[in-house]
MDAnalysis code that builds the backbone (N, CA, C; Angstrom):
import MDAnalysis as mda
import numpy as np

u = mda.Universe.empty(336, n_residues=112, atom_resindex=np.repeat(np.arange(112), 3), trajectory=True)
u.add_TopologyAttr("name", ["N", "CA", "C"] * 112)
u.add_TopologyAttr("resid", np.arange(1, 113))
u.add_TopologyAttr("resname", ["UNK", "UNK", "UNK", "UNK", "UNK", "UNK", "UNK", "UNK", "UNK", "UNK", "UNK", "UNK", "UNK", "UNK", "UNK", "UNK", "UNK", "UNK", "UNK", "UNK", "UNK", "UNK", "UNK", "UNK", "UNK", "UNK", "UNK", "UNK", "UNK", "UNK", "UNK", "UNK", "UNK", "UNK", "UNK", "UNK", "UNK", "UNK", "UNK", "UNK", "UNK", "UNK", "UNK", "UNK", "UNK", "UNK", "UNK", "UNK", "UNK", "UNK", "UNK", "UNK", "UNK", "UNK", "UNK", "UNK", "UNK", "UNK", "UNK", "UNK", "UNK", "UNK", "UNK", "UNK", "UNK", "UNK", "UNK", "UNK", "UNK", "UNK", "UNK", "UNK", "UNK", "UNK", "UNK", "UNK", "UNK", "UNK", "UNK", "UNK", "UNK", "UNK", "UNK", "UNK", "UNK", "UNK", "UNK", "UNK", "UNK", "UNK", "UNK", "UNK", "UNK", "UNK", "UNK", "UNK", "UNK", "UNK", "UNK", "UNK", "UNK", "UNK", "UNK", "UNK", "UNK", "UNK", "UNK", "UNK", "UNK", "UNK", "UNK", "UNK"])
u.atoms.positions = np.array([
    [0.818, -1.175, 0.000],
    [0.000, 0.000, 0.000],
    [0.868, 1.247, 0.000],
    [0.104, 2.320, -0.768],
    [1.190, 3.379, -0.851],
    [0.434, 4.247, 0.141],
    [1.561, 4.403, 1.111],
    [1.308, 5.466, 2.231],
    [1.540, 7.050, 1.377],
    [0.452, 7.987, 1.828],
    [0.805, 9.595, 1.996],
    [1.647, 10.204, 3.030],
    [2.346, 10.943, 2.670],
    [2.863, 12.086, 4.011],
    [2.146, 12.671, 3.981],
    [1.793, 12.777, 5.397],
    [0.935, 13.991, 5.649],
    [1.608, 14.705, 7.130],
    [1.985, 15.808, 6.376],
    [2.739, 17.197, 7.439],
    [1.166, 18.081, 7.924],
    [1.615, 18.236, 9.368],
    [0.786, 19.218, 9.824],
    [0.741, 20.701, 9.136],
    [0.252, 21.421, 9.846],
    [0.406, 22.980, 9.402],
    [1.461, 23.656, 10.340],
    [1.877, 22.778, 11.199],
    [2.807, 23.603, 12.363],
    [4.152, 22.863, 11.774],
    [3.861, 21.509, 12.068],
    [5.290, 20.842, 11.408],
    [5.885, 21.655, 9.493],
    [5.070, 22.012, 9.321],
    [5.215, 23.003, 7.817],
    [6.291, 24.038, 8.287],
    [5.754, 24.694, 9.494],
    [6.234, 25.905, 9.866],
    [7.988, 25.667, 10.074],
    [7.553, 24.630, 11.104],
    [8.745, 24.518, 11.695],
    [9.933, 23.564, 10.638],
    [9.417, 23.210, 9.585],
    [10.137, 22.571, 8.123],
    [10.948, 23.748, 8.110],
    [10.180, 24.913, 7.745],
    [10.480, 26.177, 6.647],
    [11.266, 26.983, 7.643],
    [10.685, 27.262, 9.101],
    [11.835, 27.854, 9.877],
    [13.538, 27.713, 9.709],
    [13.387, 26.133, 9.811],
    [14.609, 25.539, 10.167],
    [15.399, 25.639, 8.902],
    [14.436, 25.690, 7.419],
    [15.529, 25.293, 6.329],
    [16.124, 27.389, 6.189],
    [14.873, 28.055, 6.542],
    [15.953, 29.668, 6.431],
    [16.712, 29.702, 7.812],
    [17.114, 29.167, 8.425],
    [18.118, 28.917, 9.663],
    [19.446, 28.735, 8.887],
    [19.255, 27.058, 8.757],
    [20.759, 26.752, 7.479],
    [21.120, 27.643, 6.606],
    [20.095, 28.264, 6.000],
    [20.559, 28.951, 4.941],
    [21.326, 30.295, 5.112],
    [20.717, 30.406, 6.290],
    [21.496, 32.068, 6.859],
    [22.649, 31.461, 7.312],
    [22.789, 30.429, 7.859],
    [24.660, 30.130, 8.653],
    [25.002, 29.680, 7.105],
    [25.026, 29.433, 6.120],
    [25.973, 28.883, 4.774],
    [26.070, 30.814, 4.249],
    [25.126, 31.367, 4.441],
    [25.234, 32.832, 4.227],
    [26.352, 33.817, 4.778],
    [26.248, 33.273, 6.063],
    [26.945, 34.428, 6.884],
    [28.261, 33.794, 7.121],
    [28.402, 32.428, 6.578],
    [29.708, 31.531, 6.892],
    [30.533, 32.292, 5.681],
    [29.784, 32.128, 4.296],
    [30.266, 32.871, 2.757],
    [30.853, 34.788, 3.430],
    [30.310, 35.296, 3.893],
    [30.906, 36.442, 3.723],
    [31.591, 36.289, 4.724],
    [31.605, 36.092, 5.894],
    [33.156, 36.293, 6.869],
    [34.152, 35.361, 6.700],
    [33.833, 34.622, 5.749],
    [35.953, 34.180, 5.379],
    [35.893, 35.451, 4.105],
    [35.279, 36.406, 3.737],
    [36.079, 36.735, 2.769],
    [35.842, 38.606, 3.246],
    [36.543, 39.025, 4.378],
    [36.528, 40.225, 4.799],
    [36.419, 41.105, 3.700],
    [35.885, 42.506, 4.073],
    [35.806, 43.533, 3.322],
    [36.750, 45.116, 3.443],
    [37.665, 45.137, 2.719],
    [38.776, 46.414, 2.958],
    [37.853, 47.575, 2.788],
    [37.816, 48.778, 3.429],
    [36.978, 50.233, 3.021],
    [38.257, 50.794, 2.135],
    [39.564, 50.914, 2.148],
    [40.093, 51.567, 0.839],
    [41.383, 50.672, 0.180],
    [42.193, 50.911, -0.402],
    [43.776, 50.365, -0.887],
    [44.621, 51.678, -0.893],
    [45.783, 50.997, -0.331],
    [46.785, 52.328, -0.333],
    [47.834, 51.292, -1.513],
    [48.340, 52.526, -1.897],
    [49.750, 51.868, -3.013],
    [50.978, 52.068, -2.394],
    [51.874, 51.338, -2.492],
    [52.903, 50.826, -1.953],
    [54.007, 50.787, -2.837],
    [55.142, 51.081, -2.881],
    [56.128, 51.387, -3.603],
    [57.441, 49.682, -2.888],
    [57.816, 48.653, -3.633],
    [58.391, 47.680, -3.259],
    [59.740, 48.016, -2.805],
    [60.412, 47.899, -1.820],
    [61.772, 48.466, -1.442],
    [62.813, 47.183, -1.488],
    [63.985, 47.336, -1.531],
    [64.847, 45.816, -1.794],
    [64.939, 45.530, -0.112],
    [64.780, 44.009, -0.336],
    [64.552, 43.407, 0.827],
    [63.074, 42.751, 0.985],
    [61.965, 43.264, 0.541],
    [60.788, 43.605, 1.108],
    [60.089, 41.972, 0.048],
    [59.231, 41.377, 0.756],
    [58.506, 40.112, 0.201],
    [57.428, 40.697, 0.738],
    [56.259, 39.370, -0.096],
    [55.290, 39.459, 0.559],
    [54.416, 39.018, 2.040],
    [55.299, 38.316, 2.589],
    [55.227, 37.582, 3.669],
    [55.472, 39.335, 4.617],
    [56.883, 40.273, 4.756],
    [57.191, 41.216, 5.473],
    [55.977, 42.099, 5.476],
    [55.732, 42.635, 3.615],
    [54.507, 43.614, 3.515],
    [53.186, 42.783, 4.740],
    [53.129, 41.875, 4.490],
    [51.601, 41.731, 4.897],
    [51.965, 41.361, 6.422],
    [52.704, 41.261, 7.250],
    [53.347, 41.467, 8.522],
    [52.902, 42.854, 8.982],
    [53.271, 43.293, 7.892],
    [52.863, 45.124, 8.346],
    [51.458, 45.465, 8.335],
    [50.851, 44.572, 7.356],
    [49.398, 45.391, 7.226],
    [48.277, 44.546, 7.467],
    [48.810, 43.306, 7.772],
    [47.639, 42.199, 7.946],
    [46.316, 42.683, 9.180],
    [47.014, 43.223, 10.173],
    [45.783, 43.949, 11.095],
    [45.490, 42.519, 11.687],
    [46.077, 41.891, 12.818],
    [45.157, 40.479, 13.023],
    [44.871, 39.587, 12.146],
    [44.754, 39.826, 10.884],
    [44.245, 38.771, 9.548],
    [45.445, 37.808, 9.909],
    [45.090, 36.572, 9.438],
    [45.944, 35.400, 9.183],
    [47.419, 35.972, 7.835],
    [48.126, 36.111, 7.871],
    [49.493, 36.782, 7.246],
    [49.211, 35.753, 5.251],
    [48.799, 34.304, 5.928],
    [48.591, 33.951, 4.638],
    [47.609, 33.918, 3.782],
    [46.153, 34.574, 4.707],
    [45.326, 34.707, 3.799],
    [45.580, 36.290, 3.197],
    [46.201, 36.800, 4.026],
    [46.532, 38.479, 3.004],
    [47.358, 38.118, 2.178],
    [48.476, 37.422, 2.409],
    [49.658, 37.107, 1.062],
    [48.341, 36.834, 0.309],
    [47.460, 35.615, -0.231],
    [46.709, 35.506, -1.435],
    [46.169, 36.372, -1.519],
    [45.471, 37.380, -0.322],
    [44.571, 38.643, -1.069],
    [45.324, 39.965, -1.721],
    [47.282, 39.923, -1.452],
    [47.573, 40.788, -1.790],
    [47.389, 40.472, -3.385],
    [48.100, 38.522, -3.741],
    [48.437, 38.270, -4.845],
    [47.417, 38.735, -5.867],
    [45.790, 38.555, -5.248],
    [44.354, 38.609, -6.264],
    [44.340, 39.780, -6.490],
    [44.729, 40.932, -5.432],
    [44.545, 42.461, -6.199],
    [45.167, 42.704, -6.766],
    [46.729, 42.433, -6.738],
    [47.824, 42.900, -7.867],
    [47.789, 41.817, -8.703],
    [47.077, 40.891, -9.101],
    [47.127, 39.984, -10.289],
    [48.389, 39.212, -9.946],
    [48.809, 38.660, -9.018],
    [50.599, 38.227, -9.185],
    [50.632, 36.863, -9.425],
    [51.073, 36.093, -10.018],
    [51.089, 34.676, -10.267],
    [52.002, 33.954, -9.485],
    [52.766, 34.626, -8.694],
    [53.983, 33.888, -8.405],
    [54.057, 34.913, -6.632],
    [55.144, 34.500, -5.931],
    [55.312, 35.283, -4.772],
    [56.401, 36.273, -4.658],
    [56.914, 36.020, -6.368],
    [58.387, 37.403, -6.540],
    [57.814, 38.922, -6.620],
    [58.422, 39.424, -6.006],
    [58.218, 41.154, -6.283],
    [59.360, 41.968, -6.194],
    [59.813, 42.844, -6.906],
    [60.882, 43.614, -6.973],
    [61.063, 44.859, -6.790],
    [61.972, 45.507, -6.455],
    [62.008, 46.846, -5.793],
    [61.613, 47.414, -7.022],
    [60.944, 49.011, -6.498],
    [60.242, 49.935, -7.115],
    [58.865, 49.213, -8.072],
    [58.019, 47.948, -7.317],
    [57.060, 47.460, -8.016],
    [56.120, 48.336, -7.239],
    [54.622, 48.335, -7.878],
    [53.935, 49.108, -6.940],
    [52.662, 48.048, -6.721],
    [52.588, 48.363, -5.406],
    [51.488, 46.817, -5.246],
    [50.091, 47.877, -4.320],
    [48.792, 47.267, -4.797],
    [47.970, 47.714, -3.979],
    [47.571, 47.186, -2.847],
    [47.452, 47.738, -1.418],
    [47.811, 47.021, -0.224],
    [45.732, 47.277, 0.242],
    [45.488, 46.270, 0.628],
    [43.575, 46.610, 1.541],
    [44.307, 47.220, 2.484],
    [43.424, 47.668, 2.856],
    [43.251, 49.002, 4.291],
    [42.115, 48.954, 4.986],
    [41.696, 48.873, 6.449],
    [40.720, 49.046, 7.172],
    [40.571, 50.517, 7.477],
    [39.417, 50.618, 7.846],
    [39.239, 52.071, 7.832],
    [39.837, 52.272, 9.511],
    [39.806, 51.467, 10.471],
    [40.093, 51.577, 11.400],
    [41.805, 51.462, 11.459],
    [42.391, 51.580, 10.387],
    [44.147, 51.372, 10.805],
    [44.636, 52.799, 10.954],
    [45.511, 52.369, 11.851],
    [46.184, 53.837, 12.909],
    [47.698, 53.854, 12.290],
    [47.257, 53.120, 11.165],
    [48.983, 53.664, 10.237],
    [48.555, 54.859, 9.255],
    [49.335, 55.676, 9.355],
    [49.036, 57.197, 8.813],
    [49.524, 57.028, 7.214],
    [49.450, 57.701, 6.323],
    [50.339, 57.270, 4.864],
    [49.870, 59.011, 4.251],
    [50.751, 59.231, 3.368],
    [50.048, 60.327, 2.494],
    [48.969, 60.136, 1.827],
    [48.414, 61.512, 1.672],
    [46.524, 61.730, 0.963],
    [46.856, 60.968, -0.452],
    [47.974, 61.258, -0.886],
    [47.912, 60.988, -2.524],
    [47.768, 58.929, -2.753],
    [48.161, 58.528, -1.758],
    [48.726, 56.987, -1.917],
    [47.127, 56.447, -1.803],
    [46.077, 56.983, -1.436],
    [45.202, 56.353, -1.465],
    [44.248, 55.972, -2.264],
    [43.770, 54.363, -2.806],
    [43.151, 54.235, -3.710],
    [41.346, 53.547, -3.121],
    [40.358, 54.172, -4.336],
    [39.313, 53.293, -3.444],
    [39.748, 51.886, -3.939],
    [38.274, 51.161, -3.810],
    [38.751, 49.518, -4.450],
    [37.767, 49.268, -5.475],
    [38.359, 48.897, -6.110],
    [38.133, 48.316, -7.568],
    [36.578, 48.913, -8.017],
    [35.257, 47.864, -6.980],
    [33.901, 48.532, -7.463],
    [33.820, 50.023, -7.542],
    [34.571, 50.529, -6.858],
    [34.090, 51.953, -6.292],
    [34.815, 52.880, -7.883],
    [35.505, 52.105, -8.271],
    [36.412, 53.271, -9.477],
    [35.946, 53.118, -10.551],
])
């Protein structure tokens, strides 16, 4: 015999509650691994200087190796070489208490 499901009107509710529950934690899981910078400052490469040192300086708490890949994705870099007088665009929080000149500052990408 072929049985029906039969869902209440509350068990409905509580179906549909629970599936926009999951859906908001796969939501809110997607945007906080992938932080948001408010500007980019440009950076002039000095001899000595990698990307491991730069992002020492500017990581802010971030994990050092997820900024090395986010420096690589904004400057397009394929590789981890960089050479003096390269100019690399660095994210910036709006909250960083490192000072830089007015001119070095860039917005980011959507904004231009």
């Amino acid at each position: 015999m072929k049985k029906l499901l039969r869902f209440s009107f509350q068990d409905l509710i509580i179906l549909t509650l629970f599936a926009i529950l999951i859906a908001y934690m796969f939501m809110s899981v997607q945007t906080s691994a992938h932080p948001k910078f408010d500007y980019f400052i440009e950076i002039e490469v000095n001899d000595g200087d990698t990307l491991w040192s730069i992002a020492s300086n500017y990581s802010e708490g971030m994990s050092i190796q997820l900024y090395i890949s986010m420096l690589r994705t904004h400057n397009q870099l394929k590789q981890d070489l960089i050479y003096p007088g390269q100019k690399l665009l660095v994210p910036q929080l709006e909250s960083s208490e490192v000072t830089y000149n007015a001119g070095n500052y860039l917005l980011p990408s959507e904004y231009r």
